[in-house]
C-alpha positions in Angstrom: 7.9 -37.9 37.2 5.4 -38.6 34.9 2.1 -36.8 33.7 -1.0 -39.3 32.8 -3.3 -37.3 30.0 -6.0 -38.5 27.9 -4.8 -40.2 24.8 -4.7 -37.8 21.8 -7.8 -37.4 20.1 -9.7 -38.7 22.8 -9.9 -36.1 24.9 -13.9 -35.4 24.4 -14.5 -38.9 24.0 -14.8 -42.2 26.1 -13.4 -45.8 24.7 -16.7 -47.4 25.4 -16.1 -50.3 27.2 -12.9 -49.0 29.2 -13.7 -45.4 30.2 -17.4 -46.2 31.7 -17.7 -46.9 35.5 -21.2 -47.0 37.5 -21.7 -43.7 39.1 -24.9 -44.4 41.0 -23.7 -45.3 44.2 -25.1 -43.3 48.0 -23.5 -43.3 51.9 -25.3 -42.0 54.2 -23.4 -40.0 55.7 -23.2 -36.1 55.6 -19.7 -34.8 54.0 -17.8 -32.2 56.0 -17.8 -28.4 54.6 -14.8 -27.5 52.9 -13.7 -24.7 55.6 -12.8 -27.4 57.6 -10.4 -29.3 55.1 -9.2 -25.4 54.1 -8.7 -24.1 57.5 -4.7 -25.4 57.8 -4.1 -23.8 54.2 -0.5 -22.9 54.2 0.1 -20.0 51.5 2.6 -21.3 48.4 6.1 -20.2 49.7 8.5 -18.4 47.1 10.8 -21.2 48.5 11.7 -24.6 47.8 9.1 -26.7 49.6 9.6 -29.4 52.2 11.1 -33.3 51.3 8.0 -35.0 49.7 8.0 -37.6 52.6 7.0 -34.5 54.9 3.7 -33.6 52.2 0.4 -34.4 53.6 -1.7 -35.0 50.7 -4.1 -32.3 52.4 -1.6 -29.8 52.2 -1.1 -30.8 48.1 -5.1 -30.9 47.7 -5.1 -27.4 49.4 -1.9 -26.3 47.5 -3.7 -27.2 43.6 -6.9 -25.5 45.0 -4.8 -22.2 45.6 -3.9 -22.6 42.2 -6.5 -24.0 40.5 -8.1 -20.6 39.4 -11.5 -20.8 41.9 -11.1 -18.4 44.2 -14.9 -19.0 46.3 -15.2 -21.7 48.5 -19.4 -21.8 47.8 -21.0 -25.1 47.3 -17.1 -27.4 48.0 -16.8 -29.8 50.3 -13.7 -31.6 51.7 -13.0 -35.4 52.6 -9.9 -36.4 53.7 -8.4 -39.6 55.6 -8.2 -38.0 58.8 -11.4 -37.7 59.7 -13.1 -39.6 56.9 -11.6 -42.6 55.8 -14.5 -45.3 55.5 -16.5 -42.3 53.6 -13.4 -41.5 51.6 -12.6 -45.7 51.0 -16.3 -46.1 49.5 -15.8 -42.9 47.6 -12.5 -44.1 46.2 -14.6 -47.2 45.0 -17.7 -46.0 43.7 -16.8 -42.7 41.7 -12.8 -43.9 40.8 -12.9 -47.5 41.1 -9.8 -47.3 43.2 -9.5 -50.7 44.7 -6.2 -51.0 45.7 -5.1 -49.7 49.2 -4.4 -46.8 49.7 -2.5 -44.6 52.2 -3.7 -41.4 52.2 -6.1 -39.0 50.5 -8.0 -36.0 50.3 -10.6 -35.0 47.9 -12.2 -31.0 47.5 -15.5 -31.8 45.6 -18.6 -29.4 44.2 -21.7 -30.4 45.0 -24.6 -29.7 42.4 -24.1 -28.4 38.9 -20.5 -28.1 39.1 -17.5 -30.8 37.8 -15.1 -29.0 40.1 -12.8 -31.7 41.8 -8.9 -31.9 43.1 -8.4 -35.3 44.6 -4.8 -36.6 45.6 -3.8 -39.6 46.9 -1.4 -41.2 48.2 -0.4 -45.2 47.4 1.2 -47.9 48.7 3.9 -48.0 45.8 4.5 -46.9 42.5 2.7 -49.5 40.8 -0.2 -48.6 42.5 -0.1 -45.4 42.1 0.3 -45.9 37.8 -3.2 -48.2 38.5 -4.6 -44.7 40.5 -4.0 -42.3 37.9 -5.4 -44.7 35.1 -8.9 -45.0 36.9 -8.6 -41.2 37.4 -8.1 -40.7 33.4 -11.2 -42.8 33.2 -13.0 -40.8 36.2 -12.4 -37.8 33.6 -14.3 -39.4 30.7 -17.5 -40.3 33.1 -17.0 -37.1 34.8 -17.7 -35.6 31.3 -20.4 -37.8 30.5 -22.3 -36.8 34.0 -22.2 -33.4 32.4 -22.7 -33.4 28.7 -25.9 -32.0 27.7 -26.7 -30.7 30.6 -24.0 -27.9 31.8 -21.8 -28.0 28.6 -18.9 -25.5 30.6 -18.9 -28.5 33.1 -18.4 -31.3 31.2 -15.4 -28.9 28.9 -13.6 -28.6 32.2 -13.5 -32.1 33.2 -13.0 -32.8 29.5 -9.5 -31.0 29.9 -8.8 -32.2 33.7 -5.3 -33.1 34.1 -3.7 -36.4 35.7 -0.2 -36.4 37.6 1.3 -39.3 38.8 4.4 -39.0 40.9 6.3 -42.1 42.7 3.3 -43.0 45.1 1.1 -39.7 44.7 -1.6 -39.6 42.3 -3.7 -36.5 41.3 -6.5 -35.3 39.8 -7.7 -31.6 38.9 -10.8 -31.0 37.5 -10.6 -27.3 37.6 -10.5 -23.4 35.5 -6.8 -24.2 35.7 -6.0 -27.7 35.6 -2.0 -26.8 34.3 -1.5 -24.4 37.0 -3.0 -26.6 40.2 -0.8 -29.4 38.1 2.1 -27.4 38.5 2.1 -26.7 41.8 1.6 -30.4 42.9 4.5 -31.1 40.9 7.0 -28.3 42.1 6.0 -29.6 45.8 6.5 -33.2 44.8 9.7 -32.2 43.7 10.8 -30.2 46.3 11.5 -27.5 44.2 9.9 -23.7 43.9 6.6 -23.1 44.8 5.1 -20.9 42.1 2.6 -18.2 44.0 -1.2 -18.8 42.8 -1.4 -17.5 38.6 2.1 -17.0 38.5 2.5 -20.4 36.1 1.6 -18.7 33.1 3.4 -14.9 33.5 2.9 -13.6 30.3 -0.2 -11.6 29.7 -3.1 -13.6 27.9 -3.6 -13.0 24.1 -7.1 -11.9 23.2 -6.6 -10.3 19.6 -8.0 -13.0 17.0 -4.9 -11.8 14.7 -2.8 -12.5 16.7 -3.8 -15.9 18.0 -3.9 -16.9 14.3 -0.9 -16.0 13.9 0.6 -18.0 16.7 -1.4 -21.0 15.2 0.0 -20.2 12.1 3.5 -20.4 13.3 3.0 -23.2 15.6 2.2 -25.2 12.9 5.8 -24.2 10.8 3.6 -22.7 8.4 5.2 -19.0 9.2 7.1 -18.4 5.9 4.0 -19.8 3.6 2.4 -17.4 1.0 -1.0 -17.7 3.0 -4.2 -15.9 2.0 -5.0 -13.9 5.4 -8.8 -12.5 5.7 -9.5 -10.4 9.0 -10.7 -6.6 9.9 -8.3 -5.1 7.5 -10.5 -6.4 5.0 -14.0 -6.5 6.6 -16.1 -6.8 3.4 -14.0 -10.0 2.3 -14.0 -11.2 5.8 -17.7 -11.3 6.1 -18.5 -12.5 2.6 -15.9 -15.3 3.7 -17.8 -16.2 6.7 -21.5 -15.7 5.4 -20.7 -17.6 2.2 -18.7 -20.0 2.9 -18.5 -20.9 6.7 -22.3 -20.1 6.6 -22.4 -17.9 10.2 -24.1 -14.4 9.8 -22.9 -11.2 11.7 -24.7 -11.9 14.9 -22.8 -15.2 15.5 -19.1 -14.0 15.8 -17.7 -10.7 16.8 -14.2 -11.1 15.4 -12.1 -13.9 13.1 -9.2 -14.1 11.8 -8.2 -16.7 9.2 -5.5 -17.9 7.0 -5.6 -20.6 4.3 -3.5 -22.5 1.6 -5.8 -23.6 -1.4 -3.0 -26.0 -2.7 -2.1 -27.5 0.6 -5.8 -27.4 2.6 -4.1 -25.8 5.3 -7.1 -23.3 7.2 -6.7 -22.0 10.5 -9.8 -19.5 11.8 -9.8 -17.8 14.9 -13.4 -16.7 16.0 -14.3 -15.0 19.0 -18.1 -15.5 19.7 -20.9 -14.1 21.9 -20.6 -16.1 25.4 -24.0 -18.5 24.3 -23.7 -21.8 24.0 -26.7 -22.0 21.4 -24.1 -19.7 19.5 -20.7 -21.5 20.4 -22.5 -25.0 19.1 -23.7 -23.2 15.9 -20.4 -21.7 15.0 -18.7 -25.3 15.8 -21.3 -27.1 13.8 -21.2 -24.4 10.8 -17.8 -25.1 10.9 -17.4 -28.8 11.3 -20.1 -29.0 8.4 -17.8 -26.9 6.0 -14.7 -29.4 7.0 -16.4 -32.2 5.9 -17.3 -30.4 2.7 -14.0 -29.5 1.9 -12.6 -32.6 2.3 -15.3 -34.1 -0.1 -13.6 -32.2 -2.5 -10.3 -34.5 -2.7 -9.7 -37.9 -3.8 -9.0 -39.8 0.0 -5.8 -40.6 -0.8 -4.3 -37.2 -1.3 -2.2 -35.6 1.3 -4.9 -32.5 1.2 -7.4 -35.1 2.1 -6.0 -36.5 4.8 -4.5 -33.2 6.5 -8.4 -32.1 6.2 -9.1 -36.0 7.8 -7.5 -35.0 11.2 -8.9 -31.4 11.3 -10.9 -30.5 14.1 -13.1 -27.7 15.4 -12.9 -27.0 19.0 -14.0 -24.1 21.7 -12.1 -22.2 24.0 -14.2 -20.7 26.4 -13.6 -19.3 29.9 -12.6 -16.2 32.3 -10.4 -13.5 30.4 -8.7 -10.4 32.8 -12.5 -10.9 34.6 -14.4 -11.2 31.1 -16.2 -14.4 30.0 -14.6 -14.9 26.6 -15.5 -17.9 24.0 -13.5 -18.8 20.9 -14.7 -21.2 18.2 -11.6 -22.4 16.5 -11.0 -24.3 13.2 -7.4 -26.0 12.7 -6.9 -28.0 9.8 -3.2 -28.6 10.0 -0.9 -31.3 11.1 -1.3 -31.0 14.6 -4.8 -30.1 15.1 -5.0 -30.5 19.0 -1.6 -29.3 19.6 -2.8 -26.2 17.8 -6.0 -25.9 20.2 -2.7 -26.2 23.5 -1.0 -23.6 22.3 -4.0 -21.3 22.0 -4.9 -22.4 25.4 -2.2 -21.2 26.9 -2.1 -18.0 25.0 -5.4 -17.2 26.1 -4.7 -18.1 29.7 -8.2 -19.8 29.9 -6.4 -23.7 29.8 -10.0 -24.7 29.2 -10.8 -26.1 26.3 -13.3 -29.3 24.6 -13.5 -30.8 20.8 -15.5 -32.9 18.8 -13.5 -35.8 16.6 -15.4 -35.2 13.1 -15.1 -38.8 12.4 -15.9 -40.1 16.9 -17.7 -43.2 16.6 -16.0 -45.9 17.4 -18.6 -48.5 17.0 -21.6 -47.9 14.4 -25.1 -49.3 14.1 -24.6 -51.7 10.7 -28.0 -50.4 10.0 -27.1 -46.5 10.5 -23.6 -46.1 9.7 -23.7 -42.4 9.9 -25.0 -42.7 13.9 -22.8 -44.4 17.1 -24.3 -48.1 17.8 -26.6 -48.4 20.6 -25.9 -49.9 23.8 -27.8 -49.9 27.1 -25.6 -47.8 29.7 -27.7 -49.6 32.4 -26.5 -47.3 34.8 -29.8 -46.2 36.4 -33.3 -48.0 36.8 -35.0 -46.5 33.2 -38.3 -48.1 33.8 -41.4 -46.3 33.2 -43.8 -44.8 35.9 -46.9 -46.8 35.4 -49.2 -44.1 34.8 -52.3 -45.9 33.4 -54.4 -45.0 36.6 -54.2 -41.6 36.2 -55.2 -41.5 33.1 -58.2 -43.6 32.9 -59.4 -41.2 36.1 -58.5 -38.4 33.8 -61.0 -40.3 30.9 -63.7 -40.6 34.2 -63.0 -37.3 35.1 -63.3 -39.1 38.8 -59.3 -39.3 40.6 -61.4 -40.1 44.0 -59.6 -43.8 44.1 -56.9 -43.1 43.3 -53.7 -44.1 45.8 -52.7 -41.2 47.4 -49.5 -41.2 45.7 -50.9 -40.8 42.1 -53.6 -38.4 43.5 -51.1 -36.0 43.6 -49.6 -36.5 40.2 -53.2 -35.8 39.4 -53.9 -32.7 40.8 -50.5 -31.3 40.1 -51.1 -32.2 36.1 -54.7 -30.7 36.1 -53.3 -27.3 37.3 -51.0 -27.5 34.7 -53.1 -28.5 32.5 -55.9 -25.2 33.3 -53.4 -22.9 33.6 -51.5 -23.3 29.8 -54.2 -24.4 27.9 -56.4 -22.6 26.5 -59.6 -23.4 24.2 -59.2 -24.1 20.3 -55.9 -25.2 20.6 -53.9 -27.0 18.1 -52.1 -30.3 18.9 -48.9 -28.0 17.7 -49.9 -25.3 20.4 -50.6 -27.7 23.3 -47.4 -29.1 22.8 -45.7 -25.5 22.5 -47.5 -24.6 25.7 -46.7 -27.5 27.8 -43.2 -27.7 26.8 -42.3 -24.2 27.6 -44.0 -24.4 30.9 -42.1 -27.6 31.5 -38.3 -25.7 30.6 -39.3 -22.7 33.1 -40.5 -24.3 35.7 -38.8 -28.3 36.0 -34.9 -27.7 37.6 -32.5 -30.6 37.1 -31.7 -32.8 39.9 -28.1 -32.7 40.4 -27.8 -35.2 43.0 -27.9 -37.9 40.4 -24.0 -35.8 39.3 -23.2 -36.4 42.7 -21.5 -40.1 43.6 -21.9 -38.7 47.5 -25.7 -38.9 47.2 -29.4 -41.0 46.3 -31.0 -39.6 44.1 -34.9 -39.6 45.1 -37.0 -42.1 42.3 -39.4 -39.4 42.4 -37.0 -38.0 40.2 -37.6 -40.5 37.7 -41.0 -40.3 37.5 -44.2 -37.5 37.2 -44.2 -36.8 40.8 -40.6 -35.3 40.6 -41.6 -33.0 37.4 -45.2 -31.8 38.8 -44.6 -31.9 42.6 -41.1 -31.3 43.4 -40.4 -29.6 40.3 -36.9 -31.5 39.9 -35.9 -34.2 37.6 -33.7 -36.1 36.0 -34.2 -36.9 32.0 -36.4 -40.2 32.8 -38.8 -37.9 35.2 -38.8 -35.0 32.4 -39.7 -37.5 29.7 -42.4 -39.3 32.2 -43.5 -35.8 32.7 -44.0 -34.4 29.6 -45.5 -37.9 28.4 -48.3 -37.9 31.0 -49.4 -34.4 30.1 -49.4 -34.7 26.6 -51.5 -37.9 27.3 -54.0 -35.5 29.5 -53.7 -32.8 26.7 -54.6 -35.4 24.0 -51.4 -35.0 21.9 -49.9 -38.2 20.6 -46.8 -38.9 22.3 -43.9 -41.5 23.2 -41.1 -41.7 25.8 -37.9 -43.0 24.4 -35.6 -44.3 26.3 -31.8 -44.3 25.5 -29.1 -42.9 25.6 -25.9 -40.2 25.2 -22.2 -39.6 25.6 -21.4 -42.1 23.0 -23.9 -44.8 24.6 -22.3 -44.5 27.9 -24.7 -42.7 30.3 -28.6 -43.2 30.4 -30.9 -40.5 28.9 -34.1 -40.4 28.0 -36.5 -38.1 25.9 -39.5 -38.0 23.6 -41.5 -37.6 20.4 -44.3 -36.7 19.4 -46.7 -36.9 16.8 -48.5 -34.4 14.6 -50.4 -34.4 11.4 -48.9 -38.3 11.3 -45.6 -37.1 11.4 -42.8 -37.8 14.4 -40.8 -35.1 16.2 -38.2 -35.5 18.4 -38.0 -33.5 21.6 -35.5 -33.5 24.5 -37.0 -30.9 27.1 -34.4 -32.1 29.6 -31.2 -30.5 27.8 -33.4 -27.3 26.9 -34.2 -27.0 30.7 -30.9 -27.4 31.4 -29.9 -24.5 28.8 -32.5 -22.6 30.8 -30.3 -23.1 34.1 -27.1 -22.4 32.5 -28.0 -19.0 32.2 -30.4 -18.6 29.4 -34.5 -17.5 29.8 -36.3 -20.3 28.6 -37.7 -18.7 25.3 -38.9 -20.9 22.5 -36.1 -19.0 20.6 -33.1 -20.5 22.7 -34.6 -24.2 22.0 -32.3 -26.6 20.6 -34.3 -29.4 21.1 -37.8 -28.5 20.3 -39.7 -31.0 17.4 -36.5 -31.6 15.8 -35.2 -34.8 13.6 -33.8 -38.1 14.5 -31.0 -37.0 12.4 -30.4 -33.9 14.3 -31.0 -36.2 17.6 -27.9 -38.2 16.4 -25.7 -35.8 15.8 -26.5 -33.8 19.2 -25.2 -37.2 21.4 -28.0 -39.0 21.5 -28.4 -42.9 21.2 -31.3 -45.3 21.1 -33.0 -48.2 19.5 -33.0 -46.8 16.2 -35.2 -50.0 13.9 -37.7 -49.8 16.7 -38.2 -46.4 17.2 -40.2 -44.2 14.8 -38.0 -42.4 12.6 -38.6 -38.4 13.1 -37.7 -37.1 9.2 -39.9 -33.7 8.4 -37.6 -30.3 9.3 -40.9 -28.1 9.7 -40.7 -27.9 13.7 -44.2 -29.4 14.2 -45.6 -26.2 12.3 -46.8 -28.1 9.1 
């Protein structure tokens, strides 16, 4: 038996070039509800399960979702070869580029913002079956792509999905608990004992921060070291610690735990932070920024330099006992990601995503410090036309317009009279038409969905102001056409993110003849995720093309103004 993962340290990232399939692909067809696919469920036995040749690969698909820690059925849907083979073939295709025949399969999707996905099949050989769980690795990187930006929890789990690959049967489990619906496929494949659902992991999950340190500590053989430990016994050390050194104030952590080695650069921290992803990326940034300052500190030969080389930062974050729970953790050891397994498992949350410090694999000669630019070309990224809306906005007279832009029109001039007011600042029209745009645009999450067309309104004004839904080409076309009504200089640039391998676009804007970036898609999305939509929760509000960089965005950088003042737009 053998179990596919993602190659070490590329667990967060794609190998551009290898990992990046076409995802925009539509059958018209409508899929069958889950209930149906879920209705023959058989419950896990305590028993050894029947020969493998007797496993339907419905009954494994239904088997991993009993253990794949969802316990609602809301918003899934299930193929499978019985009644949906040609749907299931062009499936197999378009969203894993599985080409070779196949025997049998079944496939429990989400539909919307969710990554949630078990698909198993069932090959013609064993060969075939190696080639199935390859394009499902890869399925996993532009699964995580589809998401990044835009429902961060999302793109973590399929981040951390887990392949299996047994004789002809391949799997894949994007899920809250890929080991344990792994686990289960594997027992049945093997005829042995079916473990009930959440019995895999039997020991209780460890939430003290002391005590995961600890286990970092001594999965790292560093358990006998004379280590300097700073945690609650010593609260006014601890938070000098974090506030002077890792740079986080009280109100973004609620408990760590650390322990370090000055001579050897061995640091392990254990935070626990409020469940906000503006705060989770903070903490991981604060903390990633404090690596790369340490390790500044060596000569780049030394063995403290290159322990602190292969460091990483990463975030545990899911469902404890019923509680959402998020951990920021820094491991700068030998095994850094090995570290971030065991803690994983300790925690029970098996959920878990990490920035490489060092992830480009290709730089722009130009901009060494920022991932080269390539054109995804997944999706048509060509402008909306809107020059005849706005010379009738400059007559004041939209009577001939085509009926199609008419609307656009009318949409954008209510808008327009309802956030704006008199006296305004180009700053405070900007403010104002930005905010309304993060309350009130959703995203359109048929273009996550391989089973579905997404409408081209979506890429343009009319799926912003009319239908309120977008994608990022139809936010960017949005906010470009009524910052052109508003009189506020402004530019639509189109690029793109997940290390150059999906399609995004955004803008900037300019004010007092200086450029801002602004991506009102990923702070709309924030909005979605759970947040309110205040200016406060921005991340992406007049920011920097420095800052753009570093938050996953590509794009033509020599021909693109470069944004460079940190004031927010506020002069």
């Amino acid at each position: 038996m053998k179990n596919v993962r993602l190659p070490e340290g590329r667990r967060t990232f794609s190998r551009k070039g290898m990992f990046h399939v076409k995802r925009m692909f539509a059958i018209a067809l409508a899929a069958s509800l889950l209930l149906g696919l879920l209705a023959g469920c058989r419950a896990p036995a305590e028993e050894p399960g029947p020969p493998v040749a007797d496993l339907a690969v419905t009954d494994l698909a239904s088997l991993a979702f009993d253990h794949s820690g969802r316990v609602d059925q809301e918003g899934l849907e299930g193929l499978y070869a019985g009644e949906h083979r040609e749907e299931l073939a062009a499936y197999a295709q378009g969203a894993y580029q599985i080409g070779d025949a196949w025997e049998d399969m079944a496939v429990i999707r989400a539909t919307g913002a969710s990554a949630f996905e078990i698909a198993v099949v069932r090959m013609e050989d064993d060969s075939s079956a190696v080639r199935a769980a390859t394009a499902f690795m890869n399925y996993l990187s532009v699964r995580q792509g589809d998401f990044a930006g835009y429902a961060p929890a999302e793109a973590d789990m399929a981040a951390n999905g887990e392949i299996l690959q047994d004789g002809p049967y391949a799997a894949l489990f994007i899920c809250p608990d890929p080991k344990g619906a792994s686990a289960a496929v594997e027992a049945a494949l093997g005829g042995g004992v079916l473990p009930a659902p959440g019995s895999e992991y039997s020991n209780p999950p460890i939430t003290d921060v002391k005590q995961l340190r600890d286990l970092l500590v001594n999965s790292q053989g560093m358990a006998g070291a004379e280590l300097e430990k700073l945690d609650s016994g010593n609260p006014e050390a601890l938070n000098s610690y974090m506030e002077d050194v890792y740079g986080l104030t009280a109100d973004q952590w609620e408990e760590c735990a650390i322990a370090r080695d000055e001579v050897s650069a061995f640091e392990a921290a254990v935070l626990r932070v409020p469940y906000d992803w503006d705060i989770i990326y903070k903490a991981e940034n604060r903390l990633t920024e404090y690596l790369d300052a340490r390790e500044a500190q060596f000569d780049p030969a030394a063995d403290q330099a290159k322990l602190l080389h292969r460091s990483i930062v990463g975030k545990i974050t899911g469902d404890v006992s019923g509680e959402r729970a998020a951990y920021v953790v820094l491991a700068a050891c030998a095994d850094a990601t090995g570290a971030l397994d065991t803690l994983a498992e300790a925690t029970g949350i098996y959920g878990y995503g990490y920035s490489n410090r060092y992830p480009y694999l290709d730089t722009d000669p130009n901009y060494p410090d920022r991932c080269a630019f390539t054109p995804p070309n997944e999706d048509d990224m060509s402008l909306y036309d809107t020059s005849a809306i706005r010379a009738a906005w400059e007559k004041g007279d939209p009577a001939e317009l085509p009926e199609y832009d008419r609307v656009i029109y009318d949409a954008a001039e209510k808008v327009l009279k309802k956030v704006l007011k008199g006296g305004m600042s180009a700053y405070e029209k900007e403010l104002a038409l930005y905010e309304w745009m993060v309350k009130n645009v959703d995203y359109d999450w048929t273009h996550q969905d391989a089973m579905r067309e997404t409408p081209r309104e979506s890429f343009t004004p009319y799926g912003g102001l009319v239908n309120h839904t977008a994608v990022c080409l139809g936010y960017a076309a949005t906010f470009q056409l009524l910052c052109d009504l508003a009189g506020v200089e402004c530019i639509t640039v189109v690029g793109a993110a997940h290390m150059s391998s999906s399609d995004h676009g955004w803008n900037m804007v300019r004010l007092s003849g200086e450029w801002y970036c602004v991506d009102v898609t990923w702070d709309a999305n924030a909005r979605e995720q759970g947040g309110r939509g205040r200016p406060q929760e921005w991340n992406y509000f007049n920011i920097t093309s420095d800052d753009m960089a570093a938050s996953d965005h590509q794009w033509d950088y020599a021909n693109t103004p470069e944004a460079v003042a940190g004031d927010g737009g506020r002069g």
